[in-house]
VOBA-513633 format. One record per atom (N, C-alpha, C, O, CB): residue in three letters; x, y, z. Coordinates in steps of 0.05 Angstrom, whole numbers, padded with zeros to 5 digits, always signed. Each point is the difference from the previous one (the first is absolute). Last residue first. Glycine has a CB too. Layout:
REM residues N
ALAXYZ;...
This chain:
REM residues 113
UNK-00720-00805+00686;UNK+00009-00021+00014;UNK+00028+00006+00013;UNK+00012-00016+00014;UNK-00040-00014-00045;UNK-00028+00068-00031;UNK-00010+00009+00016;UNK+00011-00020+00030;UNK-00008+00000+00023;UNK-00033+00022-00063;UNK+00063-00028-00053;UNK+00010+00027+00006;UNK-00010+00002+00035;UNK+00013+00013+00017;UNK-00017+00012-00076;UNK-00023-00099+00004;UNK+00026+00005+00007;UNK+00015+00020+00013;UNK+00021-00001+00013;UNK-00027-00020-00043;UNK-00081+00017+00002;UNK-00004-00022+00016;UNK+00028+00002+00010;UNK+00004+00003+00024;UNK-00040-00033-00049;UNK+00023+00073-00046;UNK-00015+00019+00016;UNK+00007-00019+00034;UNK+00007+00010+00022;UNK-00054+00012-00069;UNK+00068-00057-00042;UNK+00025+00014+00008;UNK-00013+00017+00028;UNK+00016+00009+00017;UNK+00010-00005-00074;UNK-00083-00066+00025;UNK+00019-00021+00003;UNK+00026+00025+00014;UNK+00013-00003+00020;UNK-00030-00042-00070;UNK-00051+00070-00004;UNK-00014-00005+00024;UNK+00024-00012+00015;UNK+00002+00012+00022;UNK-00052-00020-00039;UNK+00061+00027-00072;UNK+00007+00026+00018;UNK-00016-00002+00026;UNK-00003+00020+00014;UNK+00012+00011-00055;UNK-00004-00105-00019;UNK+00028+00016+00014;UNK+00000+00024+00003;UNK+00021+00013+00004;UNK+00004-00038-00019;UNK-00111-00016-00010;UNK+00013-00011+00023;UNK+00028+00008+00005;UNK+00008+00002+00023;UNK-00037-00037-00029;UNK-00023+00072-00063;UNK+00000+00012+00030;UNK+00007-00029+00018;UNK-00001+00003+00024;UNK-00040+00043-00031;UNK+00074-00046-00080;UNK+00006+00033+00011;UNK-00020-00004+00023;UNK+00010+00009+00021;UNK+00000+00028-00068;UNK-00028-00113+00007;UNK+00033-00001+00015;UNK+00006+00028+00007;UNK+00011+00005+00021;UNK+00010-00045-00049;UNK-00101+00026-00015;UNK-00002-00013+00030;UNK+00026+00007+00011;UNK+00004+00010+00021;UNK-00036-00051-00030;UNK+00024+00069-00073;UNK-00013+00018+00012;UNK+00006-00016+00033;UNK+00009+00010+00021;UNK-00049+00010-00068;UNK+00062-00070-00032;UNK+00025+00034+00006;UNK-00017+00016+00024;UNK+00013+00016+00014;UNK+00007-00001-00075;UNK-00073-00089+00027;UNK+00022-00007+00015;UNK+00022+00009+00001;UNK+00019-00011+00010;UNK-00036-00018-00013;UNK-00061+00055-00040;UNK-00007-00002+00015;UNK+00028-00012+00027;UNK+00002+00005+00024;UNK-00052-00005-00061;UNK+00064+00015-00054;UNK-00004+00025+00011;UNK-00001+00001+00030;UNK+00014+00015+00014;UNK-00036-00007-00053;UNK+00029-00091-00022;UNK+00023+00012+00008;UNK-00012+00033+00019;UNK+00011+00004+00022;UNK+00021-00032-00073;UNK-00102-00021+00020;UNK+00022-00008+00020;UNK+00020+00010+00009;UNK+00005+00006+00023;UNK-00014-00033-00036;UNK-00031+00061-00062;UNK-00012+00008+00017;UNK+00001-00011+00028;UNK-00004+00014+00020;UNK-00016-00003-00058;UNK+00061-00041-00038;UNK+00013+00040+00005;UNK-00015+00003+00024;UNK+00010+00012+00019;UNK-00005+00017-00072;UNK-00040-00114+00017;UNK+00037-00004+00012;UNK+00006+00031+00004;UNK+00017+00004+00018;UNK+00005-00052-00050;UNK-00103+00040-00004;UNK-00009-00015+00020;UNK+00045-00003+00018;UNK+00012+00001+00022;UNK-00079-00034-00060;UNK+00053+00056-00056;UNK-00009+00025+00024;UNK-00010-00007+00031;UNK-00002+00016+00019;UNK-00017+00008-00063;UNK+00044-00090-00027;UNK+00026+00022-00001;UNK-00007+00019+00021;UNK+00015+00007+00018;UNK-00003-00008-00068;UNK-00082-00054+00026;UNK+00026-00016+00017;UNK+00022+00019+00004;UNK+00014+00001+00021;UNK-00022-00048-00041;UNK-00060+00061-00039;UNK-00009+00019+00023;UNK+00022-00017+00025;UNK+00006+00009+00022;UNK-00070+00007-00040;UNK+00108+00011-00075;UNK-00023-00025+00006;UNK-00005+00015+00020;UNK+00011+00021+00005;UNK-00001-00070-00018;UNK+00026+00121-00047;UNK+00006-00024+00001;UNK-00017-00017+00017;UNK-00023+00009+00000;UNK+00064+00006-00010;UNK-00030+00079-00040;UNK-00004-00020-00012;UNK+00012-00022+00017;UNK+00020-00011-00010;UNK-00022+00036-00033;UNK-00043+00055+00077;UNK+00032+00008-00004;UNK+00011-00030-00011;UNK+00016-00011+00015;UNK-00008+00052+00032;UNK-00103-00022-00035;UNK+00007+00021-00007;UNK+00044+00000+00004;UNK+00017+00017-00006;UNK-00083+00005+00024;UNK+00012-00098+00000;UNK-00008+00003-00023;UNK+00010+00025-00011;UNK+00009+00000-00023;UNK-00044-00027+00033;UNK+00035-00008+00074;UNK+00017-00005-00009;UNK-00002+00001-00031;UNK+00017-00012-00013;UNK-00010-00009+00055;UNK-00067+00046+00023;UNK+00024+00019-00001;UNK+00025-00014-00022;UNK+00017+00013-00011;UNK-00028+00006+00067;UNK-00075-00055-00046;UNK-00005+00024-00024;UNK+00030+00010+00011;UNK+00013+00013-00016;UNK-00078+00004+00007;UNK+00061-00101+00048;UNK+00000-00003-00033;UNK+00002+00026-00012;UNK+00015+00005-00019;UNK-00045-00045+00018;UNK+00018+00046+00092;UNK+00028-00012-00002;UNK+00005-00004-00030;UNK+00021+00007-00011;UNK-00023-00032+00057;UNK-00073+00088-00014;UNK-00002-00037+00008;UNK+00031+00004-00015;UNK+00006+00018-00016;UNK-00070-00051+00010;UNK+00021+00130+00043;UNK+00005-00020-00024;UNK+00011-00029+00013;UNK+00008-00004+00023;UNK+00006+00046-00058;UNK-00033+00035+00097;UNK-00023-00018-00013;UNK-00001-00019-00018;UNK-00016-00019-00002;UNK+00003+00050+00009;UNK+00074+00039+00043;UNK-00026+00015-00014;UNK-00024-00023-00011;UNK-00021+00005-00011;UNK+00056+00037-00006;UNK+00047-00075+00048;UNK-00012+00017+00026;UNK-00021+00009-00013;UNK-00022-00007+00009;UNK+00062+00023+00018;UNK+00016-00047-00082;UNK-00014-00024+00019;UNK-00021+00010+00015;UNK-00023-00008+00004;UNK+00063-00017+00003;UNK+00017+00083-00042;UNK-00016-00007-00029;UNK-00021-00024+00019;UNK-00025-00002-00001;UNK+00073+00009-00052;UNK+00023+00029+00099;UNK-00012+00027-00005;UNK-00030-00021-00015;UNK-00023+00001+00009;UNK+00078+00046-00020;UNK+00029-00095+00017;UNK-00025+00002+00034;UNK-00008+00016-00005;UNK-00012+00002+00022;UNK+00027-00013+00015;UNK+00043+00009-00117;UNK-00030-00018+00005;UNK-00007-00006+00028;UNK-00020-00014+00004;UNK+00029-00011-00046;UNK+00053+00097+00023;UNK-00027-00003-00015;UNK-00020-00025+00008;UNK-00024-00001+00007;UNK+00052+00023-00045;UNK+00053-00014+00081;UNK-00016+00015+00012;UNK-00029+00004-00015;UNK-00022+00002+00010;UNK+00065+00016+00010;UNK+00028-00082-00044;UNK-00009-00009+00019;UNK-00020+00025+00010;UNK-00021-00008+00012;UNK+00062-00028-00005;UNK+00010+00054-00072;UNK-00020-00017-00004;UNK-00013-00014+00019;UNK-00023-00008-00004;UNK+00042+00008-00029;UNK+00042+00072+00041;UNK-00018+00006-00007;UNK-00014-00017-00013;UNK-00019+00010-00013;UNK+00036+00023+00019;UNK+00035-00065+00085;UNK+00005+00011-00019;UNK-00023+00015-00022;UNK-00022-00003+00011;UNK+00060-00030+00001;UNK-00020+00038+00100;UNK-00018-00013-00026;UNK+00018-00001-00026;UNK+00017+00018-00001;UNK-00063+00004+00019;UNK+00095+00016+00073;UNK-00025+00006-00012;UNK-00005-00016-00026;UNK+00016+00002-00018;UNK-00012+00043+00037;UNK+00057-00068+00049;UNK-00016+00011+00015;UNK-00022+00019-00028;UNK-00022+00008+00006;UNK+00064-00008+00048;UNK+00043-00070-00045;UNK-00003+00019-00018;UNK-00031+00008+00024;UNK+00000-00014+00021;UNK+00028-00005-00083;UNK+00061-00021+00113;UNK-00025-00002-00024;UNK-00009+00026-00012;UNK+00007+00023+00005;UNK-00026-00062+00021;UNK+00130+00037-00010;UNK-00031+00005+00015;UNK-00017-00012-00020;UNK+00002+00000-00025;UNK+00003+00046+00051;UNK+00085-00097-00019;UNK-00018+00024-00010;UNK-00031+00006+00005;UNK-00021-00014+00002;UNK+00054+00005-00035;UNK+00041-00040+00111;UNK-00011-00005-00034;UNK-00017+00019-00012;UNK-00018+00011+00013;UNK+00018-00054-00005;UNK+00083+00067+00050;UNK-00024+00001-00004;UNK-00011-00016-00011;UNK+00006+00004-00024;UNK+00000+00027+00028;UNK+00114-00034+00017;UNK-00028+00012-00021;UNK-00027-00009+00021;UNK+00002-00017+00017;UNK+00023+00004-00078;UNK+00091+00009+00065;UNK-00032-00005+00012;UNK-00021+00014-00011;UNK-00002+00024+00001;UNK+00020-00032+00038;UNK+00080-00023-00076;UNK-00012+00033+00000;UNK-00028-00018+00013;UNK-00013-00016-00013;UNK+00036+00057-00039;UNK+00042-00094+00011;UNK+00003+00006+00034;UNK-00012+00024+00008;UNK+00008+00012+00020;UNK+00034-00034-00016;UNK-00045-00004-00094;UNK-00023-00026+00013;UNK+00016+00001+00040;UNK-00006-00013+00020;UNK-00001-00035-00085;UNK+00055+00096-00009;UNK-00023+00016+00005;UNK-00022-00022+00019;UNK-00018+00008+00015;UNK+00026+00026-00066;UNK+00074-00064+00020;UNK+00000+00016+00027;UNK-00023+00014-00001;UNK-00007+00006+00022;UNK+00054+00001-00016;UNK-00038-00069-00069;UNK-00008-00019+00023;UNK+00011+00019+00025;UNK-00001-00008+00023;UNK+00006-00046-00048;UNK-00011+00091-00066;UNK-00024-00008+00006;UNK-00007-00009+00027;UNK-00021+00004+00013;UNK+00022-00013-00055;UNK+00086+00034+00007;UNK-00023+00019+00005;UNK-00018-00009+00011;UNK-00005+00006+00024;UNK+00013+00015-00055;UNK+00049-00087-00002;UNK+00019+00019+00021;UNK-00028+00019+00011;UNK-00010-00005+00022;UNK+00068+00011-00053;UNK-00074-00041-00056;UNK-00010-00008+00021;UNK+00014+00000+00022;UNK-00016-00009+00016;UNK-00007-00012-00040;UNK+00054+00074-00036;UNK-00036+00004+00001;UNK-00006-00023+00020;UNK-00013+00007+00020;UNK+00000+00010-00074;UNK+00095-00019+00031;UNK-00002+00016+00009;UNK-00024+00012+00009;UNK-00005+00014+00020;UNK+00040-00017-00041;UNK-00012-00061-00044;UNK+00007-00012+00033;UNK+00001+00017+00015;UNK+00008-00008+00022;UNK+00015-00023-00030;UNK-00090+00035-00072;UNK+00031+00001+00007;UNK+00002-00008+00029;UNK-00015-00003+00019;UNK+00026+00041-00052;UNK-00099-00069-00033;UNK+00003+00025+00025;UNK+00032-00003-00006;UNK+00007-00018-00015;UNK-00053+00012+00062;UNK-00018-00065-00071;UNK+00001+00021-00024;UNK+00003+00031+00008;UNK-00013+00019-00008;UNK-00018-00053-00017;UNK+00018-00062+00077;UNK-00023+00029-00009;UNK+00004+00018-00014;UNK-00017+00018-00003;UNK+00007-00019+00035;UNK+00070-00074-00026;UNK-00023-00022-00001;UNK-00019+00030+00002;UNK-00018+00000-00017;UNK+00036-00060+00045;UNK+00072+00092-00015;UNK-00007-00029-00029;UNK-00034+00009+00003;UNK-00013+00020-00008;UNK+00057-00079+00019;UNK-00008+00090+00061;UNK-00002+00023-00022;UNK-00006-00019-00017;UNK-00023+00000-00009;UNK+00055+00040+00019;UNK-00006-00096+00053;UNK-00029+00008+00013;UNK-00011+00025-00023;UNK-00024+00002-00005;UNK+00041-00012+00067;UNK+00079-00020-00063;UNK-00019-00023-00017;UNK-00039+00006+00010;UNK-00020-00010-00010;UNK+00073-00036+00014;UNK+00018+00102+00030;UNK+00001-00002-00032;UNK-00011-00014-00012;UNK-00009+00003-00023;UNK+00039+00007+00023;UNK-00029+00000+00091;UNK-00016+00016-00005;UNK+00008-00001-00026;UNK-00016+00014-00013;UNK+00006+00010+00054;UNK+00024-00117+00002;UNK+00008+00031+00003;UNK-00021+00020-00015;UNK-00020-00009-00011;UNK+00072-00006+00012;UNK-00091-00084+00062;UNK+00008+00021-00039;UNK+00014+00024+00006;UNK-00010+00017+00015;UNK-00037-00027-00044;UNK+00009-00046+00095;UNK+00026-00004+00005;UNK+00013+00012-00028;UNK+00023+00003-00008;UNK-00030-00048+00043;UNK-00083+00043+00011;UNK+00010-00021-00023;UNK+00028-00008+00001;UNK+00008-00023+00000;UNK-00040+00044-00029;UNK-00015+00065+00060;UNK+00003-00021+00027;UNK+00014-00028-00020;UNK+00023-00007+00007;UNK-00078+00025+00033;UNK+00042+00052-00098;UNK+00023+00002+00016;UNK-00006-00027+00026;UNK+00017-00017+00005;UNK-00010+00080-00018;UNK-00073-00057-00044;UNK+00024-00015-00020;UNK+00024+00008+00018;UNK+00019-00016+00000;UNK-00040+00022-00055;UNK-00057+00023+00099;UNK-00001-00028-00006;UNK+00020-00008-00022;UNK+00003-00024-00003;UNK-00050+00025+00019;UNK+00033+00093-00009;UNK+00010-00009+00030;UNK-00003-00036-00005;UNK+00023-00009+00004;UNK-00046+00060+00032;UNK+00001-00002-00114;UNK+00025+00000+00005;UNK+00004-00012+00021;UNK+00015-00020+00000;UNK-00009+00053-00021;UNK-00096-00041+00008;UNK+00013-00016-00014;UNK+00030-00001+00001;UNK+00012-00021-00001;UNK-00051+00025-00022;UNK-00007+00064+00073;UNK-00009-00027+00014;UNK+00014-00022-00019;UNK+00014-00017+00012;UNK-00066+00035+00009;UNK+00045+00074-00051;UNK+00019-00003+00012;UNK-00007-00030+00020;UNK+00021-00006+00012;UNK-00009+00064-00017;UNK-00062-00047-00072;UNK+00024-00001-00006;UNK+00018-00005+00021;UNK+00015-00019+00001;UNK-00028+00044-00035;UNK-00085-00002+00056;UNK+00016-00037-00006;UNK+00031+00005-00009;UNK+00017-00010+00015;UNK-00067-00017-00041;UNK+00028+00095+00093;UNK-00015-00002-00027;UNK+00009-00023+00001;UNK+00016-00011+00015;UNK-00020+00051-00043;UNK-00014-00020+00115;UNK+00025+00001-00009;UNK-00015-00008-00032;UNK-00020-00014-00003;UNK+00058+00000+00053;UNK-00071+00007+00047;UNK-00010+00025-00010;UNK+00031+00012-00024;UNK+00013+00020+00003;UNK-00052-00008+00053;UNK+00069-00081+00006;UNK-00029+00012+00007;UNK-00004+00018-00008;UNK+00007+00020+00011;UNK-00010-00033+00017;UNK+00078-00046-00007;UNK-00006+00005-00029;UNK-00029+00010-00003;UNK-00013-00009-00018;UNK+00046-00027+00005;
């Protein structure tokens, strides 16, 4: 069940259950046909979705805005919210960035193996 949306993880657990697929359509507001669908598409091997690999544009402004100097209060001043708020985009940034290069250190490491 690896790398499976919640829905299809919730169908597969009302089927392991022992629930037909009419009463499994009940309870998500699906046909017995739809969920027929659902729990063959969950035999399709999938990827988990690629990371995102570039910034978003708030996250890029304010490492831009940090970077140039402003304190966490004046950036957070110019797009109305706390400097706690910017202090979290700017985490968040910092910790999209580590993970793009550790998995692509991680895949280099792999490849070379």
């Amino acid at each position: 069940m690896k790398h499976l949306r919640p829905l299809e993880r919730r169908v597969l657990a009302m089927r392991d259950d022992g629930l037909k697929n009419e009463e499994i359509g009940r309870r998500i507001g699906k046909s017995p046909e739809r969920v027929e669908s659902i729990i063959a598409w969950t035999a399709i091997p999938r990827t988990r979705p690629p990371a995102r690999r570039s910034p978003t544009a708030i996250e890029r402004r304010v490492t831009a805005l940090l970077d140039s100097g402003e304190t966490h209060a004046q950036v957070g001043k110019r797009f109305n919210r706390s400097a706690a708020y910017v202090r979290q985009v700017e985490g968040l940034a910092q910790y999209r960035q580590a993970v793009d290069l550790l998995g692509a250190r991680r895949q280099d490491i792999e490849s070379q193996a």
